[in-house]
N, CA, C and O atoms as a Maestro MAE file, in Angstrom:
{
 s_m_m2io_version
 :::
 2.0.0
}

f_m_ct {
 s_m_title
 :::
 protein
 m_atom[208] {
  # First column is atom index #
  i_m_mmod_type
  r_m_x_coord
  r_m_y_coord
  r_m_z_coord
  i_m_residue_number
  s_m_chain_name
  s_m_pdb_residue_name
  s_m_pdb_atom_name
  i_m_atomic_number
  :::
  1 25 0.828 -1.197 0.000 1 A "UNK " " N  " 7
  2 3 0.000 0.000 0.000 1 A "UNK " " CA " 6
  3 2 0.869 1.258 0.000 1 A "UNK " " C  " 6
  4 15 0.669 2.096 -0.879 1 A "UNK " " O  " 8
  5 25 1.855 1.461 0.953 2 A "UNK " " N  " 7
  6 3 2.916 2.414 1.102 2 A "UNK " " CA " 6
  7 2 3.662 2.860 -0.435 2 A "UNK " " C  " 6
  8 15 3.857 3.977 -0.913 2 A "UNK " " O  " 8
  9 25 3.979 1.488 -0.968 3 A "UNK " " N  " 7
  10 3 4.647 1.791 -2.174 3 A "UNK " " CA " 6
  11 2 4.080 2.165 -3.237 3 A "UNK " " C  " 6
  12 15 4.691 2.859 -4.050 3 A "UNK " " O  " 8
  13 25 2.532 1.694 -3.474 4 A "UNK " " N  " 7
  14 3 1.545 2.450 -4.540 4 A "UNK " " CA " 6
  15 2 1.242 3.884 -4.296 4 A "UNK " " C  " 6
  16 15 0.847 4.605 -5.213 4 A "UNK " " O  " 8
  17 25 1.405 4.289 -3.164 5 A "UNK " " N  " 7
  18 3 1.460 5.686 -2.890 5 A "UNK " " CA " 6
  19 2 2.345 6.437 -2.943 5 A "UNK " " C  " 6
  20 15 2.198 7.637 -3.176 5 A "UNK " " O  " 8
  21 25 3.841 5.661 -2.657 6 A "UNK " " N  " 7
  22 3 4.725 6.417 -3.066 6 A "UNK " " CA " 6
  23 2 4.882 6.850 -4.535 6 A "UNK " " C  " 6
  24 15 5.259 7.948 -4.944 6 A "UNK " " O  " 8
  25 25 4.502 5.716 -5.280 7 A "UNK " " N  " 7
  26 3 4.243 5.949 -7.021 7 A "UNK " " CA " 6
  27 2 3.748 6.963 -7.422 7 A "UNK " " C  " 6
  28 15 4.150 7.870 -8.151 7 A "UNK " " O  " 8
  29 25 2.326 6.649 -6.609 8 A "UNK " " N  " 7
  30 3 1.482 7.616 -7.255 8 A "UNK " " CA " 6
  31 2 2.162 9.416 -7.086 8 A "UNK " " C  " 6
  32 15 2.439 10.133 -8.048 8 A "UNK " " O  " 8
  33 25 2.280 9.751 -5.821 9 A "UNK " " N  " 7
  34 3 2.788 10.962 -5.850 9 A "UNK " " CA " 6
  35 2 4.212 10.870 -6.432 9 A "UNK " " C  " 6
  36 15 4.580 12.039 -6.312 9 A "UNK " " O  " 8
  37 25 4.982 10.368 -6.849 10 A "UNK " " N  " 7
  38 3 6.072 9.912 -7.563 10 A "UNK " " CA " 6
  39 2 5.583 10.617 -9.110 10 A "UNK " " C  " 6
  40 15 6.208 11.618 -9.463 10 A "UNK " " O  " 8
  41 25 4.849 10.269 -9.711 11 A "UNK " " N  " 7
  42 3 4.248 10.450 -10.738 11 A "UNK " " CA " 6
  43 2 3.010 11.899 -11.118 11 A "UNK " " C  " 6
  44 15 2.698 12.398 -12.200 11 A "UNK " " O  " 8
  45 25 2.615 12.178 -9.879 12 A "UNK " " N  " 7
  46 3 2.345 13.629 -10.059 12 A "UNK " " CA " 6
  47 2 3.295 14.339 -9.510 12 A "UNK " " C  " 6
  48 15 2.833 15.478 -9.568 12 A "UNK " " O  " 8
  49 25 4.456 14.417 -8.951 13 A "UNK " " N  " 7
  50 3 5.129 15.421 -8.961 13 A "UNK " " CA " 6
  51 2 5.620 15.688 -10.326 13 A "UNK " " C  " 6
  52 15 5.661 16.784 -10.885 13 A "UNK " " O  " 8
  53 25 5.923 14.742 -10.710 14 A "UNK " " N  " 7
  54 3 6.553 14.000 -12.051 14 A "UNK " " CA " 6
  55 2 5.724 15.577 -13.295 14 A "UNK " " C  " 6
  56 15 5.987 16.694 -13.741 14 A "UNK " " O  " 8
  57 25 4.581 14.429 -13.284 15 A "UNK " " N  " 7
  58 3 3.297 15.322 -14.275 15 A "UNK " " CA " 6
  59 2 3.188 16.967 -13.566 15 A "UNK " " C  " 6
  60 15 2.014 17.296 -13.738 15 A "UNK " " O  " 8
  61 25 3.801 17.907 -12.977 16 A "UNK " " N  " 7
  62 3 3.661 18.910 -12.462 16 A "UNK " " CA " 6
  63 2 5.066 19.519 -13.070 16 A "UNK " " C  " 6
  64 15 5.060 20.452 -13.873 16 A "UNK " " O  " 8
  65 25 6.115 18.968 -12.657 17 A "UNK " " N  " 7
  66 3 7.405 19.042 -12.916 17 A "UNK " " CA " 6
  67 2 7.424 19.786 -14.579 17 A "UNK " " C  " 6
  68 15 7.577 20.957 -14.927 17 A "UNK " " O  " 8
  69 25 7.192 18.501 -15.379 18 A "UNK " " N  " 7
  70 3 7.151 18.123 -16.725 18 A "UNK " " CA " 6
  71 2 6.345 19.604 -17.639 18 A "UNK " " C  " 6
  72 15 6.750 20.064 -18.707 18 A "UNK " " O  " 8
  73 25 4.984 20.168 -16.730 19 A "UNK " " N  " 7
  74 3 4.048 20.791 -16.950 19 A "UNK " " CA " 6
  75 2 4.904 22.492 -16.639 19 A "UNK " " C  " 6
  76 15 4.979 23.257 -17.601 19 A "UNK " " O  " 8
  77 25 5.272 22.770 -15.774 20 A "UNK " " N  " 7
  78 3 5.859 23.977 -15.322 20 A "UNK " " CA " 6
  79 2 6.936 23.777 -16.270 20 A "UNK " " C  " 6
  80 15 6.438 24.355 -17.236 20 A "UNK " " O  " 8
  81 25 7.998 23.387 -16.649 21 A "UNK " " N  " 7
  82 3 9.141 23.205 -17.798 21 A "UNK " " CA " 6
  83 2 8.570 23.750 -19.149 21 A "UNK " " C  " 6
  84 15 9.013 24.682 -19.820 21 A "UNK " " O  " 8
  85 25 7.674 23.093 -19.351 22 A "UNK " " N  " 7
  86 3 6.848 23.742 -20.424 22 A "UNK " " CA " 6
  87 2 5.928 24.839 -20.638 22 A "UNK " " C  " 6
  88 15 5.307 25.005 -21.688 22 A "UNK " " O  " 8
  89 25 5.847 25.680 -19.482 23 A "UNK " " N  " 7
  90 3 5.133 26.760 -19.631 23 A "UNK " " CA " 6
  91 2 6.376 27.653 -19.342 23 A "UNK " " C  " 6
  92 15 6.106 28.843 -19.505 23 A "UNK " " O  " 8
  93 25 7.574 27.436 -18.985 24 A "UNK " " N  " 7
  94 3 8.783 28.059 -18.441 24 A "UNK " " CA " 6
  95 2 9.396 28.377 -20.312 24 A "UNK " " C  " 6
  96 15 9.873 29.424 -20.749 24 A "UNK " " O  " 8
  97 25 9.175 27.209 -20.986 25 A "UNK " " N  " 7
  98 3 10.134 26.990 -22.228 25 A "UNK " " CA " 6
  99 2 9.419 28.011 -23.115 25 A "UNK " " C  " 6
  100 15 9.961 28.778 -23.911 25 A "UNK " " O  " 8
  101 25 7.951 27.882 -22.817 26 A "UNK " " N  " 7
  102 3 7.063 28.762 -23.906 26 A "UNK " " CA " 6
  103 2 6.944 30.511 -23.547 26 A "UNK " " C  " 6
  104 15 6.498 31.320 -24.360 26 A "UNK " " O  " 8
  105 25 7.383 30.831 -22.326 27 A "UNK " " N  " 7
  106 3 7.569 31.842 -21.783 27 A "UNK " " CA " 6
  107 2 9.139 32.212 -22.632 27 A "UNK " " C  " 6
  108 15 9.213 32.974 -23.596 27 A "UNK " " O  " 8
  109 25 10.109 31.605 -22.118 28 A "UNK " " N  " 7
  110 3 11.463 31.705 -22.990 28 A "UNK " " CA " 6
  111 2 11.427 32.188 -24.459 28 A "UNK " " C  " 6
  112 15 11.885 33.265 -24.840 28 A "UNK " " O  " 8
  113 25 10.826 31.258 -25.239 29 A "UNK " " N  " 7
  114 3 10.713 31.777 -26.313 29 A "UNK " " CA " 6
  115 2 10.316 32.883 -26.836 29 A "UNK " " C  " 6
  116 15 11.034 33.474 -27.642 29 A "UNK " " O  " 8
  117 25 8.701 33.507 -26.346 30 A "UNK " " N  " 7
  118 3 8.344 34.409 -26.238 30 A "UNK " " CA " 6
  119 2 8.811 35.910 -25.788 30 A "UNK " " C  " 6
  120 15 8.245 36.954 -26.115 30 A "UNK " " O  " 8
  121 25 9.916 35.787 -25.005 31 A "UNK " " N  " 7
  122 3 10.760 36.637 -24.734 31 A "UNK " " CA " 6
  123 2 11.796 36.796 -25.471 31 A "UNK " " C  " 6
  124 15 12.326 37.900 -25.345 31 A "UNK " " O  " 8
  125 25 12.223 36.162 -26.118 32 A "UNK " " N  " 7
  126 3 13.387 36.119 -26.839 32 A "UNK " " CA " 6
  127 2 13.023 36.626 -28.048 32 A "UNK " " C  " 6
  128 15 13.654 37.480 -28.670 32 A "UNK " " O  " 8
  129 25 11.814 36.008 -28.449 33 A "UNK " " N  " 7
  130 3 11.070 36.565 -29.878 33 A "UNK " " CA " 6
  131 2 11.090 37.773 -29.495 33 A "UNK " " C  " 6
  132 15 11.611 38.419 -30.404 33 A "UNK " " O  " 8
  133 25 10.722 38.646 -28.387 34 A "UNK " " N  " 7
  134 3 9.867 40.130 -28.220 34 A "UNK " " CA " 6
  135 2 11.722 41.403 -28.215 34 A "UNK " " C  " 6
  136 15 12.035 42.516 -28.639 34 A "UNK " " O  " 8
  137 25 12.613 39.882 -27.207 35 A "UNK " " N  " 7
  138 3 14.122 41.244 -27.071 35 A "UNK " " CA " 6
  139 2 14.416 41.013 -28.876 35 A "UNK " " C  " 6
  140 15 14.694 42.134 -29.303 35 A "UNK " " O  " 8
  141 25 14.442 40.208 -29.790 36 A "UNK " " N  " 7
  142 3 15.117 39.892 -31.058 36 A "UNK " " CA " 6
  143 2 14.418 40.993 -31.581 36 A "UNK " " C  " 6
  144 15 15.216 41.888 -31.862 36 A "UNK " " O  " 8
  145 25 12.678 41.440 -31.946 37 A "UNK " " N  " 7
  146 3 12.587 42.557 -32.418 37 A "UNK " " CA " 6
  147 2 13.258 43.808 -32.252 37 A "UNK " " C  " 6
  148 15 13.816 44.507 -33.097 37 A "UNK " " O  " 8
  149 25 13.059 44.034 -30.583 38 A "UNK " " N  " 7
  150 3 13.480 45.204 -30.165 38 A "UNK " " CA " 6
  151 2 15.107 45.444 -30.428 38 A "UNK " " C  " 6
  152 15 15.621 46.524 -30.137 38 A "UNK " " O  " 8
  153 25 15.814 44.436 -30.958 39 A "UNK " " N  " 7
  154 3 17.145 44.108 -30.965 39 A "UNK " " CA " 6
  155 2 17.283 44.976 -32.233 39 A "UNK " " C  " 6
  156 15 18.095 45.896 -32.319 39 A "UNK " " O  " 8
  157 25 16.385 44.595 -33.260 40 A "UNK " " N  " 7
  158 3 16.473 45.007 -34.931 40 A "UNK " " CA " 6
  159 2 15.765 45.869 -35.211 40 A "UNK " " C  " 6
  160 15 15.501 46.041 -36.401 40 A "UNK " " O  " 8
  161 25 15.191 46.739 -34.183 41 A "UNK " " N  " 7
  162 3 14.789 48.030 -34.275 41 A "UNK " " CA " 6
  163 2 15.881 49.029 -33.977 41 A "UNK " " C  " 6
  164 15 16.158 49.913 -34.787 41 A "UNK " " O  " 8
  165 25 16.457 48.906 -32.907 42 A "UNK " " N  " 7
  166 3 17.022 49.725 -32.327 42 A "UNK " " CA " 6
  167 2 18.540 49.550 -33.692 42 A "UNK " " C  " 6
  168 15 19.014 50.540 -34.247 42 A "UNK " " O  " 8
  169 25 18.947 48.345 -33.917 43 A "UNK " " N  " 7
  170 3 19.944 48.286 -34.918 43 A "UNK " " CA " 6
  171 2 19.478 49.121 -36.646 43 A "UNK " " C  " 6
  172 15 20.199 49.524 -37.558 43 A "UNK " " O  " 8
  173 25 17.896 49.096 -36.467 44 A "UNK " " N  " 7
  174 3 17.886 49.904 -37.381 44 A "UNK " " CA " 6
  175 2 17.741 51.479 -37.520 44 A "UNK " " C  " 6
  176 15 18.013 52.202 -38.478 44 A "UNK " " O  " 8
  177 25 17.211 51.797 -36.227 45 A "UNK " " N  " 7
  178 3 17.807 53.255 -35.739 45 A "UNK " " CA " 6
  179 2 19.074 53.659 -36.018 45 A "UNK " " C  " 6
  180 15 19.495 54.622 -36.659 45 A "UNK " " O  " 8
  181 25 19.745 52.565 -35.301 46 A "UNK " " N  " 7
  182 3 21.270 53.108 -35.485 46 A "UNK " " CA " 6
  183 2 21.640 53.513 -37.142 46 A "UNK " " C  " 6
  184 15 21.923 54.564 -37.716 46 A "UNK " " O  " 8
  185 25 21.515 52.447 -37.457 47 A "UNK " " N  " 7
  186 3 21.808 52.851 -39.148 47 A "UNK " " CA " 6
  187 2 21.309 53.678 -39.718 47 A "UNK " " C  " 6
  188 15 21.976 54.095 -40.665 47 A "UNK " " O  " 8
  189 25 19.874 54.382 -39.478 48 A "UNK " " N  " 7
  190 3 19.317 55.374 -39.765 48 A "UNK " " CA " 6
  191 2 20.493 56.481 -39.420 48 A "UNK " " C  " 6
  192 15 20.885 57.063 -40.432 48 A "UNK " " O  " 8
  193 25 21.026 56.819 -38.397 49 A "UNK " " N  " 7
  194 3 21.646 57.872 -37.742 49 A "UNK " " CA " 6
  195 2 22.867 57.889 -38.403 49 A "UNK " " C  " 6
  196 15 23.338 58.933 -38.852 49 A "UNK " " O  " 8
  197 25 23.610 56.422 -38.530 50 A "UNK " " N  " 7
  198 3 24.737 56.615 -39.115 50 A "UNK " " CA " 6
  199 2 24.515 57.423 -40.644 50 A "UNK " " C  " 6
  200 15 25.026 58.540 -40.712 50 A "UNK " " O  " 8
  201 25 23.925 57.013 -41.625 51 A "UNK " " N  " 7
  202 3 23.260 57.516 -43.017 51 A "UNK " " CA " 6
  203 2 23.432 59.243 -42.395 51 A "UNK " " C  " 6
  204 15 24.298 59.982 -42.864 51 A "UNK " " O  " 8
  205 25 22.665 59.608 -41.519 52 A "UNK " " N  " 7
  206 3 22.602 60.837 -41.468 52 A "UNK " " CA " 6
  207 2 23.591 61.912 -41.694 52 A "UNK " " C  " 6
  208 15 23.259 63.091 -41.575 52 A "UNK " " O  " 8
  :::
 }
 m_bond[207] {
  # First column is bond index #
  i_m_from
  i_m_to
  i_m_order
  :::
  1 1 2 1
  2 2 3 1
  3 3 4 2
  4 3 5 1
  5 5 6 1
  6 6 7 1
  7 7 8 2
  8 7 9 1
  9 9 10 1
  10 10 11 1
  11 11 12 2
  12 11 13 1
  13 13 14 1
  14 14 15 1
  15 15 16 2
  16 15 17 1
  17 17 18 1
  18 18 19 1
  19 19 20 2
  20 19 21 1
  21 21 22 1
  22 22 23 1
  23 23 24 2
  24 23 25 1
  25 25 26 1
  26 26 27 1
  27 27 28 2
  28 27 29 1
  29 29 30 1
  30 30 31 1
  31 31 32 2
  32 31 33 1
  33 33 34 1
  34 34 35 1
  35 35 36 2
  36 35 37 1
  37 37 38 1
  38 38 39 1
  39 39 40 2
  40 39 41 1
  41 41 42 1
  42 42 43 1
  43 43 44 2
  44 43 45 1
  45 45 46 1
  46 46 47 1
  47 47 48 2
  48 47 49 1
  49 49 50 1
  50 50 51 1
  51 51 52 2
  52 51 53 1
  53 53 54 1
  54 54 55 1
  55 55 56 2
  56 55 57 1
  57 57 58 1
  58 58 59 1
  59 59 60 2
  60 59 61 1
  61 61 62 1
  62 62 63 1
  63 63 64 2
  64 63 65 1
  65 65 66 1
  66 66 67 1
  67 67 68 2
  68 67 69 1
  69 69 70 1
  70 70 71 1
  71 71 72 2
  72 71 73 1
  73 73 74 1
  74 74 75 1
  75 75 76 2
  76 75 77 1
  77 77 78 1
  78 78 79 1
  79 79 80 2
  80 79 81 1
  81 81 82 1
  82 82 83 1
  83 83 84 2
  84 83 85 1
  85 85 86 1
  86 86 87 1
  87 87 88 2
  88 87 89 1
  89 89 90 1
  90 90 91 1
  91 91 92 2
  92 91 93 1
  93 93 94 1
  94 94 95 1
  95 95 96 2
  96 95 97 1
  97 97 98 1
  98 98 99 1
  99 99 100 2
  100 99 101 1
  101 101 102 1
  102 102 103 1
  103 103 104 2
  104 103 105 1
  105 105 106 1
  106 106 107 1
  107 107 108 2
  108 107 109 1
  109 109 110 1
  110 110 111 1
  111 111 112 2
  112 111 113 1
  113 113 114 1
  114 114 115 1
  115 115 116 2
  116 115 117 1
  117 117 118 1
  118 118 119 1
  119 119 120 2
  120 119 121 1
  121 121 122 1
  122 122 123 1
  123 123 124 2
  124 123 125 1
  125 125 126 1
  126 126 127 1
  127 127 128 2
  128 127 129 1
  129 129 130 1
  130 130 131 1
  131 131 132 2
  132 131 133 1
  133 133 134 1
  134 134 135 1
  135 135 136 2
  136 135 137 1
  137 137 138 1
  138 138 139 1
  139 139 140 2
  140 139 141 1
  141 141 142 1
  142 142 143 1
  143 143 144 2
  144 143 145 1
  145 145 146 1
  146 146 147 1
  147 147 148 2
  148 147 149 1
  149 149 150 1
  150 150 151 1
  151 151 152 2
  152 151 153 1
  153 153 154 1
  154 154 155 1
  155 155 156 2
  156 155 157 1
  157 157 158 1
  158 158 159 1
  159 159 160 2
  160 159 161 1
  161 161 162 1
  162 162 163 1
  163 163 164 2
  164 163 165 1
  165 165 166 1
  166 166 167 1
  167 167 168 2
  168 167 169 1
  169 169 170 1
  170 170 171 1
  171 171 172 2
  172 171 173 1
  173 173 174 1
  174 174 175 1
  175 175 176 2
  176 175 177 1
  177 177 178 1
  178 178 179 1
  179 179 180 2
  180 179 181 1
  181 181 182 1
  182 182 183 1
  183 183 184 2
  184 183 185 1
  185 185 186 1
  186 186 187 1
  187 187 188 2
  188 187 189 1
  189 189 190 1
  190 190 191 1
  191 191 192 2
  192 191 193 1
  193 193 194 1
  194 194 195 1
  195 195 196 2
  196 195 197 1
  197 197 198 1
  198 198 199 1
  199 199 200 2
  200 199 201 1
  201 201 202 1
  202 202 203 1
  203 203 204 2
  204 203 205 1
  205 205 206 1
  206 206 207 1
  207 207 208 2
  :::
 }
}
């Protein structure tokens, strides 16, 4: 009995674990997408200024 219980919460920490990683990874990306714009804006400012 002890050991089916240890499983079981064995296996939802597990399924929790697994679940937060993936809302962590999709957050990551999303940020990275949003600094990469702001990255090639500001690089295109610059070049604007240099031209000037």
């Amino acid at each position: 009995m002890i050991h089916k219980l240890a499983l079981i919460l064995i296996v939802i920490s597990f399924t929790f674990t697994l679940g937060a990683c993936g809302d962590t990874w999709s957050g990551l990306k999303k940020d990275t997408g949003e600094n990469m714009e702001k990255t090639g804006g500001a690089i295109e400012d610059a070049g604007t200024k240099v031209k000037e």
